[in-house]
C-alpha positions, 0 to 999 in steps of 0.5 A, a space after each residue: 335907444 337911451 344911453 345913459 351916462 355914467 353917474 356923476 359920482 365914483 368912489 370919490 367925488 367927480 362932477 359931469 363934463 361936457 367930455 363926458 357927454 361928447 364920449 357918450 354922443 359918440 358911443 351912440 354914432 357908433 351904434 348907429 343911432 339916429 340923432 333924435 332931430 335929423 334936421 339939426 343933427 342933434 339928440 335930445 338929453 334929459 339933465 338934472 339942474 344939479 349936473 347941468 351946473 357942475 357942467 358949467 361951473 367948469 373952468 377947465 380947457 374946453 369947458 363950455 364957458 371956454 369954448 364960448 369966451 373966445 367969439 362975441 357971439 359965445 360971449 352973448 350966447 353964455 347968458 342963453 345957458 344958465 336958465 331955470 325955465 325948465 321948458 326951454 331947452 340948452 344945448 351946450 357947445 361941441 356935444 350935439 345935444 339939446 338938454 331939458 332940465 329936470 330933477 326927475 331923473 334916476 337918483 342913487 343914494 349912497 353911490 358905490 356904498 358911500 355914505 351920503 353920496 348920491 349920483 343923478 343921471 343924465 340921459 341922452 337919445 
């Protein structure tokens, strides 16, 4: 099963949150979907850079850059998240998910009919 995260756009502008991604890993668990690697209890996503960028340039309570600025080890590992080798997968902190970068991933132009709004999906399994 694939959950598909909402887009990252409304009818105003409005960027992807590990939030989000922490609903959306939770709204699988609660149809009993299987973590894709049941050794390491994580799914597997499927990123756009774009999304991936929005999720850490958050600044806010709970961020990723948050979450890890508080240990030496986050601080060492913030460096490991910004990556452009899009064989290497990320997982970012509190989701429980391991995301490849792609811009192969649904696009929708002119979102909810705003005129050059366009939505990436992100897609976990």
């Amino acid at each position: 099963m694939l959950t598909q995260l909402g887009a990252t756009s409304t009818t105003a502008f409005t960027t992807l949150s590990l939030n989000q991604i922490r609903n959306s890993v939770q709204s699988l668990a609660g149809r009993s979907v299987r973590p894709f690697d049941e050794a390491s209890k994580t799914f597997c996503g499927v990123i756009h850079p774009f999304s991936l960028g929005d999720v850490l340039a958050d600044n806010s309570n709970d961020s990723p850059i948050d979450i890890l600025k508080h240990t030496p080890v986050g601080l060492a590992r913030m460096e490991d998240l910004i990556s452009v080798d899009l064989t290497e997968m990320i997982e970012l902190p509190s989701t429980g998910v391991r995301f490849f970068q792609t811009n192969q991933v649904t696009s929708t132009a002119n979102y909810k009919s705003v005129a050059g709004l366009t939505a990436l999906r992100t897609y976990i399994n």
